[in-house]
C-alpha positions as CSV (number, residue, x, y, z in Angstrom):
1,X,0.0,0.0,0.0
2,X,1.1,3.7,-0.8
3,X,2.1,6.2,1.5
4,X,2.3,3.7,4.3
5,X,4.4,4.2,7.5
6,X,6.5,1.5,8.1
7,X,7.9,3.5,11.2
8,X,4.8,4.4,13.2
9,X,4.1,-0.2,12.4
10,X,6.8,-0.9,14.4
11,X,6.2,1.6,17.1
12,X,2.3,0.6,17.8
13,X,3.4,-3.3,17.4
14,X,6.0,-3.0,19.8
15,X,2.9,-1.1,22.5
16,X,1.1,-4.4,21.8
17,X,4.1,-6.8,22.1
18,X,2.0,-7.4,25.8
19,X,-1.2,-8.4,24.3
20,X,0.2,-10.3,21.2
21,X,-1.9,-13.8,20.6
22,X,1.2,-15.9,21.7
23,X,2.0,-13.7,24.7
24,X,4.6,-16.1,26.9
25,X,2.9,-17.1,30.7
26,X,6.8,-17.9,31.5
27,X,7.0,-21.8,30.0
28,X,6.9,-23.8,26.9
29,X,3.1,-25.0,28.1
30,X,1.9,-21.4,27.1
31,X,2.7,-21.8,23.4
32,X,-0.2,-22.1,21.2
33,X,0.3,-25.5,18.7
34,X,1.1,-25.1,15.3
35,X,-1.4,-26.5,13.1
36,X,-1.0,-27.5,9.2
37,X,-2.5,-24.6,8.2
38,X,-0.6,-22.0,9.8
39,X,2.7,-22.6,8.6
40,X,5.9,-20.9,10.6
41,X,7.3,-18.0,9.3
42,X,9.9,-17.2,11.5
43,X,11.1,-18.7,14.8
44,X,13.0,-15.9,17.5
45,X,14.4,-18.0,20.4
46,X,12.4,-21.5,19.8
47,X,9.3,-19.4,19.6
48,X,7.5,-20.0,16.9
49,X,5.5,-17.1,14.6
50,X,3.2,-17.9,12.2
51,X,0.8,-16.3,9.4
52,X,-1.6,-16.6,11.6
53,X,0.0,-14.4,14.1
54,X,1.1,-12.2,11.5
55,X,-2.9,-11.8,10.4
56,X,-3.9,-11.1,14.0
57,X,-1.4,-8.7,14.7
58,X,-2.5,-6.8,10.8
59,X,-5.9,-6.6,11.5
60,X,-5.3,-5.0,15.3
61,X,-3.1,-2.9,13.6
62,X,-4.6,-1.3,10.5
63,X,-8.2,-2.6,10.6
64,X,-10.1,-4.9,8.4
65,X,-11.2,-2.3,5.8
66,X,-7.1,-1.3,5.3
67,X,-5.5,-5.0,5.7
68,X,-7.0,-6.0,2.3
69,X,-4.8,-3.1,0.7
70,X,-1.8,-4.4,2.4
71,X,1.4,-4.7,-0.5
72,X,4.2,-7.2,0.6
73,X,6.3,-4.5,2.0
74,X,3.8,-3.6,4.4
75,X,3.4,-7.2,5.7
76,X,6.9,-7.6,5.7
77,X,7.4,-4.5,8.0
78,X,4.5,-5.8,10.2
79,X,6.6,-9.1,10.6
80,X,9.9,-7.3,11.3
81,X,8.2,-5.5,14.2
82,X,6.5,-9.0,15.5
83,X,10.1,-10.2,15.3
84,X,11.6,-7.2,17.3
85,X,8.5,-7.8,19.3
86,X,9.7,-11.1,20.6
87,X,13.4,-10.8,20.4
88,X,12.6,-7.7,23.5
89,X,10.5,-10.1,24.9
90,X,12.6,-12.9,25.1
91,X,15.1,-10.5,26.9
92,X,13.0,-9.1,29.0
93,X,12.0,-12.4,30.6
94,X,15.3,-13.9,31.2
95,X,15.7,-10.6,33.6
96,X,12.5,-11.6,35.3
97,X,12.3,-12.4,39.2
98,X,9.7,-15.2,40.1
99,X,7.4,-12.2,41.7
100,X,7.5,-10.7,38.6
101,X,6.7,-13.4,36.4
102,X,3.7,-14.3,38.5
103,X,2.8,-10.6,38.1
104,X,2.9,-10.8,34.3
105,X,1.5,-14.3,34.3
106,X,-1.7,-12.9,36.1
107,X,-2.0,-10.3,34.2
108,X,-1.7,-12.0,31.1
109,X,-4.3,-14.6,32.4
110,X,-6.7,-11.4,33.1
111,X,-6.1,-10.5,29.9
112,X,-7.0,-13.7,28.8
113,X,-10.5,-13.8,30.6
114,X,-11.8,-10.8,29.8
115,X,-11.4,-11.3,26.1
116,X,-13.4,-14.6,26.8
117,X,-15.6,-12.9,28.7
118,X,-16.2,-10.4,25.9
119,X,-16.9,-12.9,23.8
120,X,-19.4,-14.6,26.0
121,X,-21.6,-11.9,26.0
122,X,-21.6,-10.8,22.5
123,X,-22.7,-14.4,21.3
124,X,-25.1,-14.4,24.7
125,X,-26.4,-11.3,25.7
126,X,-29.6,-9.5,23.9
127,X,-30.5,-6.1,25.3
128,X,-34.6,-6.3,26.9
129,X,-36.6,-4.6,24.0
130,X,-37.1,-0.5,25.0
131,X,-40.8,0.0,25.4
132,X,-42.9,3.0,24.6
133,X,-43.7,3.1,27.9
134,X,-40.6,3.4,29.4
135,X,-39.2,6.2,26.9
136,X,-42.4,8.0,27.9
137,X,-41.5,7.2,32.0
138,X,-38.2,8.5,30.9
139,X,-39.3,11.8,29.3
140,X,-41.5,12.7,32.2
141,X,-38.7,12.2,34.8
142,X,-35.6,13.7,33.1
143,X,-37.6,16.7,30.9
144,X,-34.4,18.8,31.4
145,X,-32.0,16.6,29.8
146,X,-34.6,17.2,26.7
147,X,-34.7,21.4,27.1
148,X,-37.3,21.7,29.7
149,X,-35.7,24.9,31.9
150,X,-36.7,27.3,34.3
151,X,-35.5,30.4,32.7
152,X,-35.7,33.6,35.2
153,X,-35.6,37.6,33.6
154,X,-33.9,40.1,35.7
155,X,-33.0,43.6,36.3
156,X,-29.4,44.4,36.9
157,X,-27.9,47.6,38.0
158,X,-24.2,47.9,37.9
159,X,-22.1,50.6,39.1
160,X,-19.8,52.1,36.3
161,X,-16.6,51.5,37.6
162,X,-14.9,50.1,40.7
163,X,-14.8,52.7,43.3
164,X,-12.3,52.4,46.7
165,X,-13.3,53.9,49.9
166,X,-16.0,55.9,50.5
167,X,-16.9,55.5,46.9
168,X,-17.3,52.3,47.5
169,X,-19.4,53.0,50.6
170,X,-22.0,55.5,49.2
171,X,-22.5,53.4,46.2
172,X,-23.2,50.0,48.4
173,X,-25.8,52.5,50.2
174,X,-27.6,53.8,47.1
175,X,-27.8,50.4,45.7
176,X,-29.4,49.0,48.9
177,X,-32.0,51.7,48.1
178,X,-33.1,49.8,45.0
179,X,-35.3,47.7,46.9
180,X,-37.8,49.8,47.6
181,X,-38.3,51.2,44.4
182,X,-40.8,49.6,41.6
183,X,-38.9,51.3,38.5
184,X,-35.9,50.7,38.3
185,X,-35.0,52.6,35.2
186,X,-36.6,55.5,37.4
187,X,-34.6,55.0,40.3
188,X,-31.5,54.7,38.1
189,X,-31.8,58.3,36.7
190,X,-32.4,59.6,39.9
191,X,-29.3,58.4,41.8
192,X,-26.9,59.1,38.4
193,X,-28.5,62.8,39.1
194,X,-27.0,62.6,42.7
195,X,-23.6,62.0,41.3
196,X,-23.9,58.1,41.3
197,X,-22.8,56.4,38.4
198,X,-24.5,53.7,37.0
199,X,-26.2,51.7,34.6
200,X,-29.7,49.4,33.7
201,X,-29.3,46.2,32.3
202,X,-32.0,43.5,31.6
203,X,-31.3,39.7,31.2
204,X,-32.0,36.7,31.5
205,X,-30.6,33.6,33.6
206,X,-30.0,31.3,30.3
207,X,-27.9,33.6,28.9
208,X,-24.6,32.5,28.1
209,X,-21.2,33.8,29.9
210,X,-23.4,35.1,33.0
211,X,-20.7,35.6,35.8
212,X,-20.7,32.5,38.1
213,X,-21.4,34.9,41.4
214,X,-24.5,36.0,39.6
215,X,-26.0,33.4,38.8
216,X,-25.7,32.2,42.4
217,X,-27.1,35.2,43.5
218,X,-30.1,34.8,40.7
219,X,-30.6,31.2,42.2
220,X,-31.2,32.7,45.9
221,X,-33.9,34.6,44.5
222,X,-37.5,34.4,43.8
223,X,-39.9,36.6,41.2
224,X,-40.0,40.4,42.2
225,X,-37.0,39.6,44.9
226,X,-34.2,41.8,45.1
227,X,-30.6,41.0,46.1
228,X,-28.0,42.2,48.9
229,X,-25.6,44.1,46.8
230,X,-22.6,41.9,45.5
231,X,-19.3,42.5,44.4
232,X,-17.6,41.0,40.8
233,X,-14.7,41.9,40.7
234,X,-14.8,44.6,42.9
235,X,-18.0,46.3,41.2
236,X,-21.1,46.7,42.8
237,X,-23.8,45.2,41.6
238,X,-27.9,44.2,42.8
239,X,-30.2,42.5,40.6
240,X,-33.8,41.5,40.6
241,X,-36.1,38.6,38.5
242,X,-39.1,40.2,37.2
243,X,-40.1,37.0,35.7
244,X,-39.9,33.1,35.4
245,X,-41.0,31.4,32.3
246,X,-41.0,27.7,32.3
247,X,-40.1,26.3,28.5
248,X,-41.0,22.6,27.9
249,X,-39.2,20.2,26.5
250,X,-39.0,19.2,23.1
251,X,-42.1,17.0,22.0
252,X,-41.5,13.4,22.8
253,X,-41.1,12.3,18.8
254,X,-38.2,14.3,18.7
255,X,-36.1,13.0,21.4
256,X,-37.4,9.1,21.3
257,X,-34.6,7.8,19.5
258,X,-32.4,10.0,21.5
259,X,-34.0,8.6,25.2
260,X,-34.0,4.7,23.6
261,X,-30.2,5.6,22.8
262,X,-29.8,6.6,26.7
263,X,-31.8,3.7,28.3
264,X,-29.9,0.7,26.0
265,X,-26.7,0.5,28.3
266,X,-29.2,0.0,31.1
267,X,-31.2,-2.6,29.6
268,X,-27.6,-4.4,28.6
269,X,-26.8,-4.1,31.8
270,X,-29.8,-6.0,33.4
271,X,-29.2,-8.7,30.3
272,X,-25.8,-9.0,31.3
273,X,-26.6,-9.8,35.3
274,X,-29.3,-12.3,34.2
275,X,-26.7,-14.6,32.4
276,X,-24.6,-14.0,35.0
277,X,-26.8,-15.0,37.4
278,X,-27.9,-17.9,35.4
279,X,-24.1,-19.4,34.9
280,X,-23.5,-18.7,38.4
281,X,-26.4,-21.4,39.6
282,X,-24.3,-24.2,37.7
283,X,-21.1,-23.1,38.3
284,X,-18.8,-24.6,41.4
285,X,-18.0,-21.3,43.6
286,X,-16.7,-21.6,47.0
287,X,-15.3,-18.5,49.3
288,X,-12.8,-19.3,51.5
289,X,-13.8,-17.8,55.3
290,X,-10.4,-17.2,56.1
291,X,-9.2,-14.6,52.8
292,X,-9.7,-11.0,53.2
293,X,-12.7,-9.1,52.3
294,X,-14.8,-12.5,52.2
């Protein structure tokens, strides 16, 4: 194939050399047998690998779609790095201790079970159909998740600047003022006429960017309540909701696919503990008393 690199090959074999299909559990025992129809391509050390290896280690490597475009040289770098593979290998396990063989031996037998284990449940497990009624049960517990909100308009009057002293001062005490007054805009030109500078704003709580202190200061609130002055960032500030509009969520045809697409890993899961629980009615399991967390 084209335009193939034979470098990065080598590299992402050699981050498998771990998981590779003959992967040594420290003795001869471990080796899978050679069959008539796999022949040897090359043997590194007594260990033998063969097409079959090679064709495991493509397909991991490159995917299905891409091995079938494979040239010669390609394959031929893929078996270089299988061999450089297992020449580090080899090495690396004549340096071994005995603790850290049986380390890599359970880790490899791990390994080993959860691919079978993987296996089990794709040819055994079938996901409990999704119901109507249980996309609608769904829908009318979660409506947020499907742009239900709560969305609250406010008033917001912010001083112009930030003042020091007993700037700051007098414009804390005009502010606090505000909550007596029923128009704001009214109350606004009649402190900037007293020398206090500051300015109207209207808003609401969906907006995006909102400063995090006031939206925690809009979620303390109720309609026609009006804060304690705050500080952001050293400006004063006092807001008010005029208003809470409630927006529902989008109509139920709209979002099914999307709530079945939510509630499948569920329904796997409850699939996946009834085989369990079947196969463990048959299966020989005995907890020794005297081990730790038992």
């Amino acid at each position: 194939m084209r335009n193939f690199k034979y470098s990065t090959i080598g590299l992402c074999l050699l981050t498998l050399m771990a998981c590779n299909s003959n992967t040594n559990e420290q003795n001869s025992s471990s080796q899978i047998a050679q069959t008539p129809d796999d022949p040897a391509l090359v043997t590194v050390n007594g260990q033998v690998i063969t097409q079959k290896d090679l064709d495991i280690a493509t397909l991991r490597l490159v995917g299905a779609a891409r091995m079938a475009q494979l040239d010669a040289a390609a394959s031929k770098k893929i078996l270089e790095s299988l061999v450089m593979s297992r020449v580090i290998s080899s090495a690396a396990e004549a340096e071994l201790s005995d603790n850290q063989k049986d380390r890599i031996a359970r880790q490899v037998r791990d390994y080993r079970e959860e691919i079978l284990v993987k296996q089990y449940l794709r040819d055994h497990v079938e996901a409990a159909p999704i119901t109507q009624a249980m996309v609608t049960a769904h829908y009318e517990k979660f409506p947020e998740r499907y742009g239900a909100e709560i969305i609250h308009e406010f008033q917001l009057i912010s001083a112009s600047s930030k003042p020091e002293g007993t700037a700051r001062q007098n414009m804390l005490k005009a502010l606090t003022q505000v909550k007596d007054s029923k128009n704001w805009a009214a109350f606004v030109t009649k402190i900037k006429a007293q020398g206090v500078v500051v300015f109207l704003k209207q808003g609401r709580s969906n907006e995006k960017l909102l400063h995090k202190q006031l939206q925690l200061t809009l979620a303390s609130l109720k309609v026609n309540e009006t804060s304690r002055p705050f500080l952001i960032d050293g400006v004063p500030h006092v807001v008010r909701i005029t208003k809470e509009i409630t927006e529902q969520p989008r109509p139920l045809n709209e979002v099914s696919a999307q709530i079945r697409k939510a509630l499948l890993p569920g329904q796997l899961k409850i699939a996946v503990k009834q085989v369990a629980d079947k196969l463990q009615k048959t299966a020989t399991i005995k907890y020794n008393n005297n081990k730790s967390g038992s």
